[in-house]
C-alpha positions as CSV (number, residue, x, y, z in Angstrom):
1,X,-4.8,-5.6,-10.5
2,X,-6.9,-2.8,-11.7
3,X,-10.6,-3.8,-11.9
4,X,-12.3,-6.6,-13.9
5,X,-14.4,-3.9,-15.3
6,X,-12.7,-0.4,-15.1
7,X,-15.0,2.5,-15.7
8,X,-14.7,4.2,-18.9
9,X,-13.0,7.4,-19.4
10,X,-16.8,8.8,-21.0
11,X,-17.7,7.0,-17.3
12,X,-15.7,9.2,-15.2
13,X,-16.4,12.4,-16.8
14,X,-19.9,12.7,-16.4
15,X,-19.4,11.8,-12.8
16,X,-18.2,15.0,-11.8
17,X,-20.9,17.1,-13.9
18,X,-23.9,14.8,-12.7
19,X,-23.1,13.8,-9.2
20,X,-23.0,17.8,-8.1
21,X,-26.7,17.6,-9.4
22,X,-28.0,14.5,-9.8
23,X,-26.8,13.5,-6.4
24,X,-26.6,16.9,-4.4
25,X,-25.9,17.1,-0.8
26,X,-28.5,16.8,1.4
27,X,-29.2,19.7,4.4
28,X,-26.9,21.9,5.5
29,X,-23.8,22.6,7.6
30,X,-20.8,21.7,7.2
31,X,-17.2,20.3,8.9
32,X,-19.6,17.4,11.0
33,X,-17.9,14.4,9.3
34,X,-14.3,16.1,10.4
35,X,-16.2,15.9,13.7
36,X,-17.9,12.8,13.5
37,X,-21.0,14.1,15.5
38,X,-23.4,12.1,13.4
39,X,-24.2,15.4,11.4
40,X,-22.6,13.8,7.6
41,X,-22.6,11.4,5.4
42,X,-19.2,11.5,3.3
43,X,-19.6,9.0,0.4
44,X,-17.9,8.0,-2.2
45,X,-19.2,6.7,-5.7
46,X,-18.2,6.0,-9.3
47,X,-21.4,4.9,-11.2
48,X,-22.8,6.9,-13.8
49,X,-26.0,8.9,-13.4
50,X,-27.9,6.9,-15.8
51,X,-26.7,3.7,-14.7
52,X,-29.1,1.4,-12.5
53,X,-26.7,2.2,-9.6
54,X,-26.4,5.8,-10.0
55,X,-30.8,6.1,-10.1
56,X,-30.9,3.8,-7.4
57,X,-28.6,5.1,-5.0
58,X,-29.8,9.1,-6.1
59,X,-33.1,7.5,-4.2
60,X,-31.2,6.4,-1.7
61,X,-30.2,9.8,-0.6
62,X,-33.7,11.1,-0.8
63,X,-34.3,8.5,1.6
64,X,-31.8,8.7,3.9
65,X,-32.6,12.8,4.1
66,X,-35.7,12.0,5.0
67,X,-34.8,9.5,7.8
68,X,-32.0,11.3,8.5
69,X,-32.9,15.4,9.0
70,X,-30.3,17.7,9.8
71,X,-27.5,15.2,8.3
72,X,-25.2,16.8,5.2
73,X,-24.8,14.1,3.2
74,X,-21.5,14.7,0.8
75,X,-21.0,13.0,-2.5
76,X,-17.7,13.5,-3.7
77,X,-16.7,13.5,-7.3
78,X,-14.6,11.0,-7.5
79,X,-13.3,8.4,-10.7
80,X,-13.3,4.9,-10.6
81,X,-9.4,5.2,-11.7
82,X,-8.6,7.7,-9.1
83,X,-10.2,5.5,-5.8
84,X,-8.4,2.5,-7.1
85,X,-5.1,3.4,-7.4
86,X,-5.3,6.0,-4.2
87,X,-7.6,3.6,-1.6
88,X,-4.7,2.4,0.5
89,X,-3.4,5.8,1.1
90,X,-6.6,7.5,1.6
91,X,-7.7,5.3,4.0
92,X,-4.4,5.2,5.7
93,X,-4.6,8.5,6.4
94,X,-6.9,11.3,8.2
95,X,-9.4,11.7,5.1
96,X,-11.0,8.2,5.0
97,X,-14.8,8.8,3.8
98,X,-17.6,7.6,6.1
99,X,-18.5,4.9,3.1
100,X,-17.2,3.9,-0.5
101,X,-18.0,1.5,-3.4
102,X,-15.0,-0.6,-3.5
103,X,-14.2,-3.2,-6.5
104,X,-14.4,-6.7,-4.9
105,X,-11.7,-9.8,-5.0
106,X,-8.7,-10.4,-3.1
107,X,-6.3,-7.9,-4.1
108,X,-9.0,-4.9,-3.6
109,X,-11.1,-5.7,-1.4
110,X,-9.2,-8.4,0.5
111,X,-5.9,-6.4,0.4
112,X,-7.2,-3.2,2.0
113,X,-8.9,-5.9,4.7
114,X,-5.8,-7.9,5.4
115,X,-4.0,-4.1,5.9
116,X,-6.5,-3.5,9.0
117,X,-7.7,-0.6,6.8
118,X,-11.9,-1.8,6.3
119,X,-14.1,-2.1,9.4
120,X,-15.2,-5.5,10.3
121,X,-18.9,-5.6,9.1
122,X,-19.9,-8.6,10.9
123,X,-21.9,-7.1,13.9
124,X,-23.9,-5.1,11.3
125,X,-24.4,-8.0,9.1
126,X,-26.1,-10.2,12.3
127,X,-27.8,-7.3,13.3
128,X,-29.3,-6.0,10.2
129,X,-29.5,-9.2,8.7
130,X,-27.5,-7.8,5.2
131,X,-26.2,-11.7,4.1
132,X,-30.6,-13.1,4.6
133,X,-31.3,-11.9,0.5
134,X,-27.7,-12.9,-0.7
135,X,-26.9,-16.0,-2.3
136,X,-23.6,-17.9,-1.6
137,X,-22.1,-17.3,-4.5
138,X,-22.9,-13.6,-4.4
139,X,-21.7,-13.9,-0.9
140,X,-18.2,-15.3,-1.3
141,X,-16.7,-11.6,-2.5
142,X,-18.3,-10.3,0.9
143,X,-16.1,-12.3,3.3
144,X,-12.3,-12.0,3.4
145,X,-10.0,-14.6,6.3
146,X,-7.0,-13.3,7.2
147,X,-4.8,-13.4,4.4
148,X,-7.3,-11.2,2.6
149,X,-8.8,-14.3,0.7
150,X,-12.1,-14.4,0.3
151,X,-15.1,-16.7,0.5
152,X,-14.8,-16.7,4.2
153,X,-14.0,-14.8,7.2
154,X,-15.3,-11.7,8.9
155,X,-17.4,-9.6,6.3
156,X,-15.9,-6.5,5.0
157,X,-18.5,-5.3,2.5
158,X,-21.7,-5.2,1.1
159,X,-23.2,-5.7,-2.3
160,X,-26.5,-4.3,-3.1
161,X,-26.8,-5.6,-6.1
162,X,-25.1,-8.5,-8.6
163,X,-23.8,-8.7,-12.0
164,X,-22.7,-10.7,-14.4
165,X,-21.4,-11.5,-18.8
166,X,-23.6,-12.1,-21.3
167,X,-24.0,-11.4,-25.3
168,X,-25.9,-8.1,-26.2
169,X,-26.5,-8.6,-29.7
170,X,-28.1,-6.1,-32.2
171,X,-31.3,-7.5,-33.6
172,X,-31.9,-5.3,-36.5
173,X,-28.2,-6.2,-37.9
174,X,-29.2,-10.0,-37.3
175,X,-32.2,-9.6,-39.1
176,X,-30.4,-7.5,-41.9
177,X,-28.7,-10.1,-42.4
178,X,-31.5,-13.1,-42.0
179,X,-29.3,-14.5,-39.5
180,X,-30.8,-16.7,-36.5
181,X,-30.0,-15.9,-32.9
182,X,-27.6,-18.8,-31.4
183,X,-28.7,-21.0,-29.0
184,X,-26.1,-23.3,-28.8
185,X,-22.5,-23.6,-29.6
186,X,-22.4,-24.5,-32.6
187,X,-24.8,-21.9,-33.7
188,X,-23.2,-19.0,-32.2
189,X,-19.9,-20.4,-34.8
190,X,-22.3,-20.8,-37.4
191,X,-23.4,-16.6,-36.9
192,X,-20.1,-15.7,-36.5
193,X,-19.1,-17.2,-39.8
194,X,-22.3,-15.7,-41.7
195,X,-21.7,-12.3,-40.5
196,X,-18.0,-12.6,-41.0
197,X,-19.1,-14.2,-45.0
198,X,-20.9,-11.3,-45.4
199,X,-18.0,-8.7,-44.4
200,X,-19.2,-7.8,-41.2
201,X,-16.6,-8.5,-37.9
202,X,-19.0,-10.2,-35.7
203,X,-17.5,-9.2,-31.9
204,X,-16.8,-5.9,-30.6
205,X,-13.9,-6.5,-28.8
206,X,-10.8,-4.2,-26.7
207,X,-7.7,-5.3,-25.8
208,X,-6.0,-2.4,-24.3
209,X,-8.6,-2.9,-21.6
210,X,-11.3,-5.6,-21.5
211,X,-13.1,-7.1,-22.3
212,X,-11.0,-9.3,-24.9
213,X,-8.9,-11.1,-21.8
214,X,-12.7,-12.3,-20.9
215,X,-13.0,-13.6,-23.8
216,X,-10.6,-16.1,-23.2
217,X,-11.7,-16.6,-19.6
218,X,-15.0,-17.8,-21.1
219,X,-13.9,-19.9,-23.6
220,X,-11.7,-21.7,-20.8
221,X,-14.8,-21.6,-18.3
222,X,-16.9,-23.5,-21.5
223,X,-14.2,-26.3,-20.7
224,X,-14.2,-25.8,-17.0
225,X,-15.9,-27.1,-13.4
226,X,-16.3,-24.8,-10.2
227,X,-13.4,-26.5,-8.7
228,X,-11.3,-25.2,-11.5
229,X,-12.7,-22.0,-10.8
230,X,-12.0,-22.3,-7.3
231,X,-8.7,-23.2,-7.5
232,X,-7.6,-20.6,-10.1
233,X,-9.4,-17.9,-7.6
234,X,-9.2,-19.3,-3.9
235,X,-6.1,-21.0,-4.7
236,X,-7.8,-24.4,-3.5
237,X,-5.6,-26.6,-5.3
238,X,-3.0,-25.5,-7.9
239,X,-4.3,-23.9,-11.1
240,X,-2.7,-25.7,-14.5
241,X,-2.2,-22.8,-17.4
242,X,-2.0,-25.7,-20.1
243,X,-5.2,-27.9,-18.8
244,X,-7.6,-28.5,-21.5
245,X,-9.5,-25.3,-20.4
246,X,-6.9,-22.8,-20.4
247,X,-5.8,-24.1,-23.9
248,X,-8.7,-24.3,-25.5
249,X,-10.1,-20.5,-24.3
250,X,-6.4,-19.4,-25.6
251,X,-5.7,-21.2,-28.4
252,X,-10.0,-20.8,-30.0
253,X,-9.7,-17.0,-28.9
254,X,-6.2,-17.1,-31.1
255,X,-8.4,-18.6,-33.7
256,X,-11.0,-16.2,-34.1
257,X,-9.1,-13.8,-34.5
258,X,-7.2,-15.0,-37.3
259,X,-10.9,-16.1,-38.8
260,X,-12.1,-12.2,-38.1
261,X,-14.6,-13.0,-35.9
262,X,-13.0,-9.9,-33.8
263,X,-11.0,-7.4,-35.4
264,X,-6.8,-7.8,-35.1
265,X,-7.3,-3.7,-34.8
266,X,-9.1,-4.2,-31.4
267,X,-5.3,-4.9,-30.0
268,X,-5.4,-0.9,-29.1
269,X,-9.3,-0.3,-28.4
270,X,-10.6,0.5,-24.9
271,X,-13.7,-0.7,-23.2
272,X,-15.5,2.4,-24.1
273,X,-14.7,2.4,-28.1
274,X,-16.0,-1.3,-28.1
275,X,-19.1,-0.5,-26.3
276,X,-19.9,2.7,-28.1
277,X,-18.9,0.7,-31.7
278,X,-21.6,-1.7,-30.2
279,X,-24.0,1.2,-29.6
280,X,-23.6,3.0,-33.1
281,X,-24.4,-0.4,-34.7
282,X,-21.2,-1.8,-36.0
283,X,-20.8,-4.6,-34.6
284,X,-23.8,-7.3,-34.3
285,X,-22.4,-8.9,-31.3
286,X,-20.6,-7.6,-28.0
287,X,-19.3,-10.1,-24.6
288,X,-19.5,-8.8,-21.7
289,X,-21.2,-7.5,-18.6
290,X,-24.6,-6.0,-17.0
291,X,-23.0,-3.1,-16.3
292,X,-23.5,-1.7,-19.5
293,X,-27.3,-3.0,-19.7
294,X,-28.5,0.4,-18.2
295,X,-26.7,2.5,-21.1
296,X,-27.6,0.4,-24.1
297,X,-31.1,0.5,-22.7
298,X,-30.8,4.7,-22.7
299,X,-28.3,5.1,-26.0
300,X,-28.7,2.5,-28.2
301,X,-31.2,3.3,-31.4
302,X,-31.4,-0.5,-32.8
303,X,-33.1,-3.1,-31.5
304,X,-31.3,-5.4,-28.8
305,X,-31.3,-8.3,-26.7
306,X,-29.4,-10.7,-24.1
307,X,-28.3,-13.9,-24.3
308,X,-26.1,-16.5,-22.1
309,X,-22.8,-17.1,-23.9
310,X,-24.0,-21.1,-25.6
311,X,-21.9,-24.0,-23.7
312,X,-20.7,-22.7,-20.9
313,X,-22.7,-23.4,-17.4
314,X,-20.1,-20.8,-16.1
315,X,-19.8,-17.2,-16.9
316,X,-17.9,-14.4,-15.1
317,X,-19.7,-12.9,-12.4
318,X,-20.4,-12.0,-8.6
319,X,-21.7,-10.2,-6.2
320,X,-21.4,-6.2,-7.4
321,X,-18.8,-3.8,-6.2
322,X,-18.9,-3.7,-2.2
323,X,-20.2,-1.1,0.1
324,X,-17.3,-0.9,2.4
325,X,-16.6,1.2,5.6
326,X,-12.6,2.4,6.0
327,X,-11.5,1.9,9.9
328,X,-11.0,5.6,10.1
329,X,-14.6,6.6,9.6
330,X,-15.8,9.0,11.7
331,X,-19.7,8.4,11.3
332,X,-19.8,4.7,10.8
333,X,-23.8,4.5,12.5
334,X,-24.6,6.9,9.5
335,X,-22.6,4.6,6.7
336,X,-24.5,1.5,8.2
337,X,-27.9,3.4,7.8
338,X,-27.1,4.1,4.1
339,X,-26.0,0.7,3.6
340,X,-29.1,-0.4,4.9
341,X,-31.3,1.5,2.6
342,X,-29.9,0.3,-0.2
343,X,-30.8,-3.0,0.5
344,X,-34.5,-2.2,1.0
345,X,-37.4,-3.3,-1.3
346,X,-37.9,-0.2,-2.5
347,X,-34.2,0.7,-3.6
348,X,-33.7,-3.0,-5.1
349,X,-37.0,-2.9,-7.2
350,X,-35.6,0.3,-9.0
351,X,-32.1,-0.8,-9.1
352,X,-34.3,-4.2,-11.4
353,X,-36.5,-1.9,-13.2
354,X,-33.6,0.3,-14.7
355,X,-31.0,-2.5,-15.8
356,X,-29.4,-3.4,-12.6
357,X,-29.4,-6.9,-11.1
358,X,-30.5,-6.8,-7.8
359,X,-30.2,-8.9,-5.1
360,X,-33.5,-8.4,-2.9
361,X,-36.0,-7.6,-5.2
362,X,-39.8,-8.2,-5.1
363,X,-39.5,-10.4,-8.6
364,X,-43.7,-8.9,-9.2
365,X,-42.0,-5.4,-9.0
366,X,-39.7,-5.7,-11.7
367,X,-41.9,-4.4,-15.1
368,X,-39.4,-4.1,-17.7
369,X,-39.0,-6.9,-20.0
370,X,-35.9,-6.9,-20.9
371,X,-34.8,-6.1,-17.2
372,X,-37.0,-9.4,-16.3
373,X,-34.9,-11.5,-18.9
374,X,-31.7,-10.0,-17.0
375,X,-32.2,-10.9,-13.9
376,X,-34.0,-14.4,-14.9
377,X,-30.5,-15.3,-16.6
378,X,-28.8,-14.1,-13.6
379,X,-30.9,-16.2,-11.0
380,X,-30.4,-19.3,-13.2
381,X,-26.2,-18.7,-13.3
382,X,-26.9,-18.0,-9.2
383,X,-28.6,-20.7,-8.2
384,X,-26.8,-23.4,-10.6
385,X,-23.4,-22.1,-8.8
386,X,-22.3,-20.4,-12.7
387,X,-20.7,-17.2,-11.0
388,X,-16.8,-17.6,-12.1
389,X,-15.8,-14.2,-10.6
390,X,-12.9,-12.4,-13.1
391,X,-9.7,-13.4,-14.6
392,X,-7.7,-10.5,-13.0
393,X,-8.9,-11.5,-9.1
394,X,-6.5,-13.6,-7.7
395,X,-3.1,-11.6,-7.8
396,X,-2.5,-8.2,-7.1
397,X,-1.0,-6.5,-11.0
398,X,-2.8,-9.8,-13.1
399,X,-4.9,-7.3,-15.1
400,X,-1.8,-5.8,-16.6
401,X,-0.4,-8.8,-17.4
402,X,-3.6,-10.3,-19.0
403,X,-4.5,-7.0,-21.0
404,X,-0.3,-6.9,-22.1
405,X,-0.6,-10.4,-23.0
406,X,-3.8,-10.9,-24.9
407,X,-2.8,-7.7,-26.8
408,X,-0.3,-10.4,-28.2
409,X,-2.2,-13.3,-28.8
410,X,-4.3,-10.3,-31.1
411,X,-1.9,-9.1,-32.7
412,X,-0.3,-12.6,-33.2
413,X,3.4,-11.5,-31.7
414,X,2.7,-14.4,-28.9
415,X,1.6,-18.3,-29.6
416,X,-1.3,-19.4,-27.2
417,X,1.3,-21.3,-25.1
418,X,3.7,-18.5,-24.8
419,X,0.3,-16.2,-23.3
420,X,0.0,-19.3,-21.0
421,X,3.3,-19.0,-19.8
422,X,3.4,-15.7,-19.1
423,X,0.1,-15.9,-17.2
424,X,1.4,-18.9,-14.9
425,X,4.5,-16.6,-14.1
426,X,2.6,-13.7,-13.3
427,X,0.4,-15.8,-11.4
428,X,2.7,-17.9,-9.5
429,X,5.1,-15.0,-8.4
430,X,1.3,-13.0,-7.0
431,X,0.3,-16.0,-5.3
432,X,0.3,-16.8,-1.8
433,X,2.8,-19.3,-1.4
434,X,2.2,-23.0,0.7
């Protein structure tokens, strides 16, 4: 598995030329985290400066400096890409940072957990009282046993704040076109035919990444129950790849592609050319996640809005990417600090005003009204147990397989049950067996 959501490539490059500025070192001095004298911070980041994360946690550091004088506090410039494919090594050998943003799910997460390579938060969490603003679905990614499956166990990270899928749609081409926005099912079919009547492809989509995969997962989660969810992704009870949900999301995404709801030349599109098509106003629609809610709200020149995907009670979501302390840290009371922070009032309230979906906000604090709308949709998918996780979560390698192979079902080179097939033998051969 890679990520549910890798960062972009545009991501990852302005990381390196914002983080030396935007999120500088703190103090002075130098070699204290090779030490572990309690004089540095060494953290490790991928969020972009003008994401909700990146504002949030900048403030952060402010913070902490203040609380913390005389400590160096060392961002390093590191890619989403390059802690993913390198965290096992890292943190197997002398050069663990002190604290990290890790992608969630059991074979991240949970993997590096099971390895003995992630410090057992659990003290902290009693003591600091981390899991008191955290719902239990937001919870379940926190908590790994000892296969490395989570949902319980000893806690091995920390999210500070949530996300989740919706549609971003562009209201200026919806009312270029006098079309209504959907509210149900039906209606979002009826808008995609109209904008597809009038020659425009209704869904920004990419397959050489996601979000088009997701696609699929939401059409099957339209069809679907938690305990299909939890079976599929805490292998409680055995998943079914031709059930009337998996079928459906297959064979309908199969369908809209033939109708040109989303474009058959989306097969070879990244995440990043579907967003910034979305941005430049040509498409009218766009699936998928919060993440990008803080760079619409800086880029994007039309007007745009939110809404939960019609007919599903289920969406793909969870808890954000996890704060997690490798067992080799040498300043672990300084990571815990940090971590703590981040979980104030203060830090959560910007992290809401700036597109982010927090998890311990002061709702009054939260100003922006499109923010508000966010989070509203969020709390209502929370508390009526709608958080579905990601498709690529339960076996290490599945978001190769489900790019690969709904880069077929696009291009039309594999039947709906032939995608099935291949994702029960990917699964099946990933998952834990008896």
């Amino acid at each position: 598995m890679l990520t549910a959501r890798k960062r972009t490539t545009r991501t990852v490059a302005v990381i390196a030329a914002a983080l030396a500025g935007a999120l500088v070192m703190a103090g002075c001095g130098g070699g204290g985290d090779e030490a572990g004298d309690g004089k540095s911070l060494r953290l490790w980041h991928y969020e972009a400066p003008n994401s909700a994360m990146g504002i949030a946690w900048k403030q952060a550091i402010e913070e902490f400096k203040k609380s913390h004088p005389g400590v160096t506090v060392k961002v390093e410039e590191k890619g989403f890409e390059q802690i993913q494919k390198t965290a096992s090594m890292v943190l197997n050998s002398g050069d663990a940072p002190d604290l990290m943003e890790y992608n969630k799910g059991n074979a991240t997460t949970g993997l590096l957990s099971k390895q003995g390579l992630l410090t057992d938060l659990t003290p902290e969490v009693t003591k600091r009282g981390w899991d008191k603003p955290l719902s239990p679905g937001v919870r379940t990614t926190s908590r790994y046993d000892a296969q490395g499956v989570m949902g319980s166990g000893n806690w091995y990270g920390i999210p500070n704040y949530a996300e989740y899928t919706m549609v971003f749609y562009n209201k200026t081409l919806f009312d270029k076109h006098h079309i209504e926005v959907p509210a149900t099912f039906a209606e979002f079919t009826a808008a995609l035919e109209a904008f597809k009547d009038k020659g425009v492809t209704p869904l920004a989509s990419a397959g050489a990444e996601y979000p088009a995969h997701q696609y699929v997962y939401q059409l099957a989660l339209s069809k679907a129950e938690r305990s299909w969810v939890d079976a599929y992704e805490r292998y409680k009870g055995k998943p079914d790849f031709h059930d009337p949900a998996w079928t459906y999301g297959a064979t309908t995404f199969a369908d809209w592609v033939k109708k040109g709801y989303i474009a058959k030349s989306s097969s070879g599109a990244k995440a990043e050319d579907a967003g910034a098509a979305f941005i430049a106003g040509k498409y009218p629609m766009f699936f998928s996640g919060s993440w990008w809610f803080g760079r619409f709200k800086s880029e994007m020149k039309d007007q745009w809005g939110t809404f939960r995907f019609p007919g599903s009670e289920l969406t793909l979501g969870s808890g954000g990417n996890l704060w997690v302390v490798p067992k080799g840290a040498k300043n672990k009371e300084l990571a815990y600090d940090f971590i703590d922070i981040t979980m104030k009032k203060g830090i959560q309230n910007t992290l809401g005003n700036n597109g982010g979906v927090p998890v311990a906000a002061d709702p009054s604090a939260i100003t922006d009204p499109k923010s508000k709308s966010l989070i509203q949709d969020f709390t209502a998918y929370s508390e009526g147990d709608g958080l579905a996780f990601y498709p690529d979560w339960p076996v290490p390698g599945f978001y190769d397989t489900l790019v690969s192979e709904t880069q077929k079902l696009i291009t039309g080179s594999a039947k709906p049950d032939d995608y099935l097939d291949a994702l029960k033998k990917a699964y099946d051969a990933g998952a834990p067996k008896g």
